[in-house]
MARFI-235245 format. One record per residue (C-alpha): residue in three letters; y, x, z. Coordinates in Angstrom, 3 decimals, always signed. Layout:
// MARFI-235245
<pt code="ala" v="Y" u="X" w="Z"/>
...
// end
This chain:
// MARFI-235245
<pt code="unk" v="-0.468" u="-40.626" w="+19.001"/>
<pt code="unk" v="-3.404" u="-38.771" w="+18.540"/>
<pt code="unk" v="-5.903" u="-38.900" w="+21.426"/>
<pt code="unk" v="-9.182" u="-37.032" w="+20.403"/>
<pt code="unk" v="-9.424" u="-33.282" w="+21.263"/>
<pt code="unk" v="-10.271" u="-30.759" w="+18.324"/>
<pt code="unk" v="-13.981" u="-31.191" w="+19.732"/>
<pt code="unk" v="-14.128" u="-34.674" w="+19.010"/>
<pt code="unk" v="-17.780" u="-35.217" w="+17.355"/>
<pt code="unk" v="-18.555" u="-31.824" w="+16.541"/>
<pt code="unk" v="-21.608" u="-30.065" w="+17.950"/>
<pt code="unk" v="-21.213" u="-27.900" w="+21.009"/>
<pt code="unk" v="-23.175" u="-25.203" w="+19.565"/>
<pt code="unk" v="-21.649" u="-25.238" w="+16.230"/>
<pt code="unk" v="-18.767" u="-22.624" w="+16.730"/>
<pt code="unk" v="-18.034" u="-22.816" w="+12.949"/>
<pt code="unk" v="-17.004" u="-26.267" w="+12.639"/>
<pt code="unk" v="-15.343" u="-25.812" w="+15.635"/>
<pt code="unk" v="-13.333" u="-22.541" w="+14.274"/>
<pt code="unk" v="-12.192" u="-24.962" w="+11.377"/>
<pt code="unk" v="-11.454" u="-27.346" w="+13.345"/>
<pt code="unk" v="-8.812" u="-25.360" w="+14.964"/>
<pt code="unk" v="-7.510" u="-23.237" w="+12.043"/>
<pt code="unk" v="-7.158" u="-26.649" w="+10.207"/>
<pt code="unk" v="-5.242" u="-28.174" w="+13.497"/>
<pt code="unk" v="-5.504" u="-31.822" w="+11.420"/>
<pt code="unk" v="-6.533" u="-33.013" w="+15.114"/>
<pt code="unk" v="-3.257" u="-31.779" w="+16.471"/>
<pt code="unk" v="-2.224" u="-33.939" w="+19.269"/>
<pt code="unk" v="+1.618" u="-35.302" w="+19.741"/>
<pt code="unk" v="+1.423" u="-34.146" w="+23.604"/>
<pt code="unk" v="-0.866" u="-32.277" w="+25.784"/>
<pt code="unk" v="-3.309" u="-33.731" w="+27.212"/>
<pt code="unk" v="-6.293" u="-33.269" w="+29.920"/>
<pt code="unk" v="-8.168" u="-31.636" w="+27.157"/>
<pt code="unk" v="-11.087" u="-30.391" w="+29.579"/>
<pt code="unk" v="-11.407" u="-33.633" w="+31.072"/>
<pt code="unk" v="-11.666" u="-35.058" w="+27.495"/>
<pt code="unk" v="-14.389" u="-33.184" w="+26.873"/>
<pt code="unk" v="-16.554" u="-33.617" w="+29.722"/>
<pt code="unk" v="-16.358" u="-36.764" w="+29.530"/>
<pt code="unk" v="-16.809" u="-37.201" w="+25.770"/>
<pt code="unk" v="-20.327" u="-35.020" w="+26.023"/>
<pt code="unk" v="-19.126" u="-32.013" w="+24.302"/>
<pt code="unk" v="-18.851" u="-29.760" w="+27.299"/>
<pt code="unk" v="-20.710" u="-29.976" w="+30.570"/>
<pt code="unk" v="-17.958" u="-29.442" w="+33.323"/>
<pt code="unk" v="-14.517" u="-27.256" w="+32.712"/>
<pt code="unk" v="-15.906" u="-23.676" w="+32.708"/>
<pt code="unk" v="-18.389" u="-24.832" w="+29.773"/>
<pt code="unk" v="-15.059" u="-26.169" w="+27.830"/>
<pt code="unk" v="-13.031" u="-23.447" w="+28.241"/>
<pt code="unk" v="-16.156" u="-20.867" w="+26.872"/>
<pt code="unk" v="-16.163" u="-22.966" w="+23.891"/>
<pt code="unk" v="-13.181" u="-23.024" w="+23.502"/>
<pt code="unk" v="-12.656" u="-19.220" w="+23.552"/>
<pt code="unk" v="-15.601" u="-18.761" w="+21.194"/>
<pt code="unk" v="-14.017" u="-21.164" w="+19.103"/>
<pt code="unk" v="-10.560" u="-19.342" w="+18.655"/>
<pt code="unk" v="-12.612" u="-15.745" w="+18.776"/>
<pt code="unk" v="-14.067" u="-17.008" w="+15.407"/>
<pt code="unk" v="-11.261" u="-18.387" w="+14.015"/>
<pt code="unk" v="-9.528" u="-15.152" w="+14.449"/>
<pt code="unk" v="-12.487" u="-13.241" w="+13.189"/>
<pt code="unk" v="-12.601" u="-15.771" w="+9.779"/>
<pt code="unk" v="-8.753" u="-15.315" w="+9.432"/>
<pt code="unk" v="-8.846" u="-11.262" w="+9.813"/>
<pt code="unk" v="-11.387" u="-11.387" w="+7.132"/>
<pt code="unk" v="-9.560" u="-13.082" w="+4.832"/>
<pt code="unk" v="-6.936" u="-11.022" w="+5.096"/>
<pt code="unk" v="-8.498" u="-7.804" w="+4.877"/>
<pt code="unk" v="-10.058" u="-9.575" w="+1.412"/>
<pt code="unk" v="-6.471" u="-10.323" w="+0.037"/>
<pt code="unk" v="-5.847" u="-8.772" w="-3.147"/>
<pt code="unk" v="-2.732" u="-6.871" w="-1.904"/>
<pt code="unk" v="-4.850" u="-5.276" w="+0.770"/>
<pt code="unk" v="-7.447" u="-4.267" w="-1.721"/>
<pt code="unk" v="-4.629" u="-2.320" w="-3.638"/>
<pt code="unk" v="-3.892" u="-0.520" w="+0.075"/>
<pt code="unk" v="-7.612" u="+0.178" w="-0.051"/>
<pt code="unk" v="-7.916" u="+1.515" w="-3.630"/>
<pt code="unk" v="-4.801" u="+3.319" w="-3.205"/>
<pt code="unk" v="-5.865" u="+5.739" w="-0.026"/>
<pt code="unk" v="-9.464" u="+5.961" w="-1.817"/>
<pt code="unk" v="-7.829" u="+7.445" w="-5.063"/>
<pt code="unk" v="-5.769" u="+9.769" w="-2.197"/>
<pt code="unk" v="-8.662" u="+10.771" w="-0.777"/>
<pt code="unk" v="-10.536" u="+11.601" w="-3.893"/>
<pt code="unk" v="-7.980" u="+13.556" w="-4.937"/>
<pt code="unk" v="-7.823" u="+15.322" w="-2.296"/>
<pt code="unk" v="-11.481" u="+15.840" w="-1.969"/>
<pt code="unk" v="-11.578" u="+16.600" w="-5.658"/>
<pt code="unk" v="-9.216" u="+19.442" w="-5.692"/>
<pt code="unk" v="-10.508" u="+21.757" w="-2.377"/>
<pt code="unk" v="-13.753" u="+21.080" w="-3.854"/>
<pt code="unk" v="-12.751" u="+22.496" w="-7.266"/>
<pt code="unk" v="-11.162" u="+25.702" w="-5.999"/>
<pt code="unk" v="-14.197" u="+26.502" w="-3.915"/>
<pt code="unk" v="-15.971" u="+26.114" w="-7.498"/>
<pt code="unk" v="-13.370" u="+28.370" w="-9.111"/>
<pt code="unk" v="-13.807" u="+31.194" w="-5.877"/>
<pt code="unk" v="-18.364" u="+30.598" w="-5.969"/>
<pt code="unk" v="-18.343" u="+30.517" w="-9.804"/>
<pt code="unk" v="-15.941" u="+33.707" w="-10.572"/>
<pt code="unk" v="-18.154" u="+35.720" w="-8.558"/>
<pt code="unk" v="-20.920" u="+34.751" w="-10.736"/>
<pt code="unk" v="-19.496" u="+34.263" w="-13.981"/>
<pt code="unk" v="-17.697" u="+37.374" w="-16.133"/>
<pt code="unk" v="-14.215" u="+36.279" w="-16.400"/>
<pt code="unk" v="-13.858" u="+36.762" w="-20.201"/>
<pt code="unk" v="-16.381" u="+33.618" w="-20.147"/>
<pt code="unk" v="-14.824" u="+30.980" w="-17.554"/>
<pt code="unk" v="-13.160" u="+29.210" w="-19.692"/>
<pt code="unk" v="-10.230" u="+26.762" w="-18.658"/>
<pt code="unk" v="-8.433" u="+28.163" w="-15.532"/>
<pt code="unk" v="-9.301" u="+26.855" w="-12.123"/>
<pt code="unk" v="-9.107" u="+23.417" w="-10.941"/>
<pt code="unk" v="-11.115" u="+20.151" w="-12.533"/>
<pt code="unk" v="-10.802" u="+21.825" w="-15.640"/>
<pt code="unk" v="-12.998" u="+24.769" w="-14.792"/>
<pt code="unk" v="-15.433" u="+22.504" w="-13.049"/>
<pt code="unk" v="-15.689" u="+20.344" w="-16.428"/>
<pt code="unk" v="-16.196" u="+23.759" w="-18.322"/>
<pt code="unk" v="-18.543" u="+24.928" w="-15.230"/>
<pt code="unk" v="-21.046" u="+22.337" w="-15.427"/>
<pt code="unk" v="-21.931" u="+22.448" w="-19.044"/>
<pt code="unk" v="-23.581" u="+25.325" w="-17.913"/>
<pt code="unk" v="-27.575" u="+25.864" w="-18.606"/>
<pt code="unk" v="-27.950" u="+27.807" w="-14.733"/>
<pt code="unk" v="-30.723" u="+31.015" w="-14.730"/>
<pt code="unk" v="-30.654" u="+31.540" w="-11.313"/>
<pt code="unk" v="-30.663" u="+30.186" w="-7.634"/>
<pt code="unk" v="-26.925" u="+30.681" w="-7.121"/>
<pt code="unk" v="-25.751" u="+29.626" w="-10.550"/>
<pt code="unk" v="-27.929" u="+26.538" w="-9.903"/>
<pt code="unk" v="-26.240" u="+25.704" w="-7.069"/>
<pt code="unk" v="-22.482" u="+26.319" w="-8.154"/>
<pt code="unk" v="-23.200" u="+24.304" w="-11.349"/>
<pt code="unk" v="-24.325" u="+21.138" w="-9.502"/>
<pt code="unk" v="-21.364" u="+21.618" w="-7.550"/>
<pt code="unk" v="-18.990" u="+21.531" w="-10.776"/>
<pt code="unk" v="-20.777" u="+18.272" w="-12.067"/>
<pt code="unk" v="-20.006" u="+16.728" w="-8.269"/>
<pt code="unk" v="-16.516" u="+17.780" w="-8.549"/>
<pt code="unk" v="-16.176" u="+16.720" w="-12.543"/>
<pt code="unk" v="-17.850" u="+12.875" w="-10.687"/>
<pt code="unk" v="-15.557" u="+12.767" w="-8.191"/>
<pt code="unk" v="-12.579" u="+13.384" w="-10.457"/>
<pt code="unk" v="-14.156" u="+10.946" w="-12.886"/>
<pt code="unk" v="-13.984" u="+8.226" w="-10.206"/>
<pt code="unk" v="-10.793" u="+8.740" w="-8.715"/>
<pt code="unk" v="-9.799" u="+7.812" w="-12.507"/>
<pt code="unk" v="-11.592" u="+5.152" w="-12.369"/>
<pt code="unk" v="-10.049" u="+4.071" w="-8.825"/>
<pt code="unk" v="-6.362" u="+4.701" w="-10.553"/>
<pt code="unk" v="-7.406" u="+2.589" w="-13.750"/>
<pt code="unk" v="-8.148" u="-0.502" w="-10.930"/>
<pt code="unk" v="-5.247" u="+0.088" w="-9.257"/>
<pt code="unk" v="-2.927" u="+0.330" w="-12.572"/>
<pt code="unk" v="-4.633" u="-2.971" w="-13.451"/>
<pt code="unk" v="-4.543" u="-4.660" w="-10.445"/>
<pt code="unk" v="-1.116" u="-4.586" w="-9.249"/>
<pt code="unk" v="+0.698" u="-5.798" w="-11.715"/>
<pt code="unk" v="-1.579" u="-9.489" w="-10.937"/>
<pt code="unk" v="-0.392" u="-9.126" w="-7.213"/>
<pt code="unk" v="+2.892" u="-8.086" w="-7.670"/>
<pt code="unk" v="+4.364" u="-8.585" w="-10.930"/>
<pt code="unk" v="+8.060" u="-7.786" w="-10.387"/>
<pt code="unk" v="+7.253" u="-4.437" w="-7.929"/>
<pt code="unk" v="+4.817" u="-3.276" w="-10.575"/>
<pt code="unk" v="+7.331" u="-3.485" w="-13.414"/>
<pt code="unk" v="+10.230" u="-1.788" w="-11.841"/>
<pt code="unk" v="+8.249" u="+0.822" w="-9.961"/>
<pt code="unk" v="+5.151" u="+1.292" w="-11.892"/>
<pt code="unk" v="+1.522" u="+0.110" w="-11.099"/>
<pt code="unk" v="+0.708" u="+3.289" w="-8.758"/>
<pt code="unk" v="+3.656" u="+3.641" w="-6.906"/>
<pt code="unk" v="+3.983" u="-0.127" w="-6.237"/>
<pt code="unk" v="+0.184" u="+0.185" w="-5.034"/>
<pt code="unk" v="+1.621" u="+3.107" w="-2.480"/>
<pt code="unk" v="+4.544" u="+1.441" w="-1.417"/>
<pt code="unk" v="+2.289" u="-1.651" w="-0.297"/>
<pt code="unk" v="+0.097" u="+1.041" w="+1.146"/>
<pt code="unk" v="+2.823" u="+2.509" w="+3.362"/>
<pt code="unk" v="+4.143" u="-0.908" w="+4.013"/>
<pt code="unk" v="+0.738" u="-2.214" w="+5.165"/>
<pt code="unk" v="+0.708" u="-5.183" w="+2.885"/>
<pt code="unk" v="+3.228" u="-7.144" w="+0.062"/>
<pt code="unk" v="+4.150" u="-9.089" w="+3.419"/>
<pt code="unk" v="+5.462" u="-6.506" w="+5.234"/>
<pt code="unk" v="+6.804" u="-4.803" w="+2.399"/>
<pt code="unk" v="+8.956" u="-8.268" w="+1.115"/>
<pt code="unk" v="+10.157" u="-8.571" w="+5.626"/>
<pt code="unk" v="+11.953" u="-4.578" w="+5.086"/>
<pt code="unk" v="+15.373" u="-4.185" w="+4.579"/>
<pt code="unk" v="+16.062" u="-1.958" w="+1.235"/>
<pt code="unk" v="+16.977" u="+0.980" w="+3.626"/>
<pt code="unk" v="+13.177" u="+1.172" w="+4.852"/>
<pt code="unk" v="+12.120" u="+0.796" w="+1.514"/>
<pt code="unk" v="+14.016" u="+4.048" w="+0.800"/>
<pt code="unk" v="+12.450" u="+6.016" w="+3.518"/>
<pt code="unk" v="+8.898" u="+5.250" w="+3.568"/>
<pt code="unk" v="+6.171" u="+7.914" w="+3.450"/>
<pt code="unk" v="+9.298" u="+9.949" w="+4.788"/>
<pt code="unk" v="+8.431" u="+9.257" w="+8.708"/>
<pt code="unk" v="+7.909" u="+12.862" w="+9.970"/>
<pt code="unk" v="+11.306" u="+13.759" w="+8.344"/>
<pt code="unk" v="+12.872" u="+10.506" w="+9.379"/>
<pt code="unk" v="+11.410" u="+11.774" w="+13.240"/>
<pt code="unk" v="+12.821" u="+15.263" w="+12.754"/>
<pt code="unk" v="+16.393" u="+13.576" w="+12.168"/>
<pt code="unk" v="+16.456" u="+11.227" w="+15.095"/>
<pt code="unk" v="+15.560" u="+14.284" w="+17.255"/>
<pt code="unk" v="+18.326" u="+16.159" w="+15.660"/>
<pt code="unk" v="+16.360" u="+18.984" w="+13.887"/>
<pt code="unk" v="+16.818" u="+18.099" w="+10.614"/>
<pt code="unk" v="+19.182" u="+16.085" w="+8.337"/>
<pt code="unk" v="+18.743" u="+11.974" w="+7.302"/>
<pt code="unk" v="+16.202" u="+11.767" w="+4.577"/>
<pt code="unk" v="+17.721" u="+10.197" w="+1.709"/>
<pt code="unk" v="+14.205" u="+8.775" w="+0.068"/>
<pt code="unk" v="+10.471" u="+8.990" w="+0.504"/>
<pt code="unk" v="+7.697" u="+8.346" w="-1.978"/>
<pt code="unk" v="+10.125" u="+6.520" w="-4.234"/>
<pt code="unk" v="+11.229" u="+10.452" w="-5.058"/>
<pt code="unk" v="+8.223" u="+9.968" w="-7.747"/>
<pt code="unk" v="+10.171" u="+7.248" w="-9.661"/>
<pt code="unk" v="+11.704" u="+8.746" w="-12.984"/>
<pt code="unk" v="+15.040" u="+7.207" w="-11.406"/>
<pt code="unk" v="+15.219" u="+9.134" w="-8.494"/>
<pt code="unk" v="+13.114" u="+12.676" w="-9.621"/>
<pt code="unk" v="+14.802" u="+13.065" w="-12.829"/>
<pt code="unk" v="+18.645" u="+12.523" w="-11.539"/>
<pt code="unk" v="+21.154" u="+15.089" w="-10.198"/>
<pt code="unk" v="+20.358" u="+16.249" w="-6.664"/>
<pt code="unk" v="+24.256" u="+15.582" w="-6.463"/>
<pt code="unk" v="+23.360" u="+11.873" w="-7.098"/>
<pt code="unk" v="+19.919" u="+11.656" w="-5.754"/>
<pt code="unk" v="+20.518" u="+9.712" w="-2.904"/>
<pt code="unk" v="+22.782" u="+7.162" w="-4.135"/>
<pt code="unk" v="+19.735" u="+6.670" w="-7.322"/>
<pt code="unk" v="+17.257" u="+6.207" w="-4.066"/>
<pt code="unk" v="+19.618" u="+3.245" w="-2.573"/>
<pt code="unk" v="+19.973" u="+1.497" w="-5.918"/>
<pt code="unk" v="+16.317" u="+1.901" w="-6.527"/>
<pt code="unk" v="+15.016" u="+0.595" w="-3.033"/>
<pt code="unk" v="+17.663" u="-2.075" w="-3.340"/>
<pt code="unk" v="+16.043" u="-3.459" w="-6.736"/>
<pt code="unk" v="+12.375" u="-2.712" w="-5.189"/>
<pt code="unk" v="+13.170" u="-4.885" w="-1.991"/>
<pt code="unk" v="+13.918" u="-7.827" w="-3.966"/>
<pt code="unk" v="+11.158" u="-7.132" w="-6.580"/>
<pt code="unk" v="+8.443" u="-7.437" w="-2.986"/>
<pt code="unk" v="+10.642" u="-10.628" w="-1.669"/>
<pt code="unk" v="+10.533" u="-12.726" w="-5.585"/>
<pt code="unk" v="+6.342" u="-11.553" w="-5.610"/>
<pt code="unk" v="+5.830" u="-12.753" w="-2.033"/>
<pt code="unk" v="+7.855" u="-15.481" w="-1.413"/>
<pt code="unk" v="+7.637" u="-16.672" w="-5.522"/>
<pt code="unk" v="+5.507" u="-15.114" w="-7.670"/>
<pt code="unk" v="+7.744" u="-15.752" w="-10.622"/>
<pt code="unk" v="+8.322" u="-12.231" w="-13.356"/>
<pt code="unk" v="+12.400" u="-11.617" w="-13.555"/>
<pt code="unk" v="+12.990" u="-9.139" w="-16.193"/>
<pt code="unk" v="+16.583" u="-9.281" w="-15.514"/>
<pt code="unk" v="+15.889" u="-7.072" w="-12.160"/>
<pt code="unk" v="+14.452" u="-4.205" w="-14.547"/>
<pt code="unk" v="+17.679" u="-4.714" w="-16.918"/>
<pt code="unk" v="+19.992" u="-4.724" w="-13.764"/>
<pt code="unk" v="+18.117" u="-1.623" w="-12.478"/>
<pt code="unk" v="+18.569" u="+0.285" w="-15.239"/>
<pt code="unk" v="+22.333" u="-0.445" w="-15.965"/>
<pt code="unk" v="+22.946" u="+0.884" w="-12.061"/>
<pt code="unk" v="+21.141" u="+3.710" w="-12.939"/>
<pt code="unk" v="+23.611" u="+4.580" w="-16.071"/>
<pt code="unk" v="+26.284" u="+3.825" w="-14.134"/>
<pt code="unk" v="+25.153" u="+6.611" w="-11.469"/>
<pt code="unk" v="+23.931" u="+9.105" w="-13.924"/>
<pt code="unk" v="+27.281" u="+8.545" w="-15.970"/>
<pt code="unk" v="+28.913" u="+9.602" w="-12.952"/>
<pt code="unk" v="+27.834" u="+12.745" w="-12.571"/>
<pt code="unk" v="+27.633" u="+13.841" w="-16.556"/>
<pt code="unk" v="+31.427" u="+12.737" w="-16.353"/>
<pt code="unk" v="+32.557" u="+14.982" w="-13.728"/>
<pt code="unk" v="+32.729" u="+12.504" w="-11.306"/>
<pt code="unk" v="+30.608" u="+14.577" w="-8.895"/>
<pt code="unk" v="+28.403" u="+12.877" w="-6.252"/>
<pt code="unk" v="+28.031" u="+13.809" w="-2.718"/>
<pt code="unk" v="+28.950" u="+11.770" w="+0.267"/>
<pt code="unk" v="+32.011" u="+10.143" w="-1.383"/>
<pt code="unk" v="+29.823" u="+9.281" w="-4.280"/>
<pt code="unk" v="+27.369" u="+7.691" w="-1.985"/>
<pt code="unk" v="+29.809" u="+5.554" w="-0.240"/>
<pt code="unk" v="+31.065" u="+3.943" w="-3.714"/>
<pt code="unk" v="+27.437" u="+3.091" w="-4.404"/>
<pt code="unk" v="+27.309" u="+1.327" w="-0.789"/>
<pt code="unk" v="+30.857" u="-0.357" w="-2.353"/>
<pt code="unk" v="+29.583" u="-1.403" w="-5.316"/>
<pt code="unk" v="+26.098" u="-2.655" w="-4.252"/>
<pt code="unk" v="+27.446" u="-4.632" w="-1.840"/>
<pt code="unk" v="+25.912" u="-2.446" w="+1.058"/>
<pt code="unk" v="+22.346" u="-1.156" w="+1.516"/>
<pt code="unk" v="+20.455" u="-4.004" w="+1.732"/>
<pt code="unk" v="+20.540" u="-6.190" w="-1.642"/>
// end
């Protein structure tokens, strides 16, 4: 049995060794013990008030280190990258059409160039300004053209990046929109711990809300509605693409968390569900609820 406390021979004042000595837990004892006592009389704290503020200083560090690390994990950098590129855009494109509205009023129309948008701020700040004004609404232009320029850049990281974290997401959703879905999520964790019907839903909340107040119908997907899968199929069949496709995704986060290893027969097994719905519709089969309900049949249910 072990009888030394997690202070045995550190240094009182070193709340770093003392942080890893409780994140490690090697001195973990087999049954509690008089820990304060322990200390006191091994030196490390003075009397029991002294032992319990280094012991809370202790923990408050390890928490800190371990919060940290997390925040440094390359599946939270993709949540990172992922609202940054949102933002940019975002940024990038009110931004641009206050370029478009200060530059028309400057520049005759027969000369603009491309219409509107990033486009006309590309075209914009090639420009050789005379005046004040056109000084101004050029250096705009080149922010805007900068801006767009690096949420490219942020995509190109994220399109990189996520198929090293998650392998099996990435290849049955894409790079982006496995970055997002880890985004919405809040991690690959808490993405692989969701049953396929959250999957389904997410980025869909305020709808989701509406429903369960009784102002609106069930949403039948959220941002997995930019998949080709689920954009490109019949409205008719939408929903029942949506299931199968948050099915597949819901393992894909569970094999990358829990395994790591690539399975190429999810993408194969994914895309013969996905003839099987589409087939259904092209043969008259029509879709609707009774469609849907097959699909719950066949699948074995909503979660996979």
């Amino acid at each position: 049995m072990t009888t030394e406390g997690w202070f045995a021979d550190l240094d009182p004042g070193d709340v770093t060794a003392a942080a890893d000595r409780i994140r490690d837990d090697e001195w973990g004892a087999d049954e509690p013990a008089d820990w304060p006592a322990a200390a006191v009389e091994a030196g490390f704290a003075a009397d029991e008030d002294d032992y319990y503020d280094a012991l809370h200083e202790a923990t408050v560090e390890t928490t800190r280190t371990a919060v940290a690390e997390r925040e440094r994990a390359d599946d939270q950098q993709l949540v990172h990258a992922i609202r940054t590129m949102d933002d940019l855009a975002e940024t990038t494109n009110e931004l641009a059409e206050r370029v478009a509205e200060w530059g028309g009023s400057l520049f005759p129309a027969d000369e603009e160039g491309p219409e509107g948008g990033v486009p006309y701020a590309r075209d914009l700040a090639e420009r050789d300004p005379e005046e004040p004004a056109e000084e101004r609404v050029v250096d705009l232009a080149r922010r805007v053209v900068d801006l767009a320029d690096e949420r490219d850049a942020v995509r190109e990281f994220v399109e990189k990046q996520a198929p090293a974290v998650a392998p099996n997401l990435s290849m049955l959703a894409g790079p982006v929109l496995a970055a997002r879905l880890m985004e919405q999520a809040g991690g690959l964790e808490s993405l692989a711990k969701m049953p396929s019907g959250t999957v389904q839903v997410l980025g869909a909340e305020d709808a989701l809300f509406a429903h369960l107040r009784g102002h609106a119908p069930s949403p039948k997907h959220g941002v997995i509605f930019t998949h080709e899968y689920v954009r490109n199929t019949h409205p008719d069949e939408r929903g029942s693409a949506a299931r199968a496709l948050a099915g597949k995704l819901s393992i894909a986060a569970r094999v990358d968390h829990y395994s790591g290893d690539r399975r190429p027969e999810l993408e194969e097994e994914l895309d013969e569900r996905m003839r099987r719905i589409r087939s259904r519709y092209e043969g008259g089969g029509g879709g609707g609820e009774a469609g849907e309900a097959s699909d719950a049949d066949a699948e074995g249910g909503a979660d996979e």
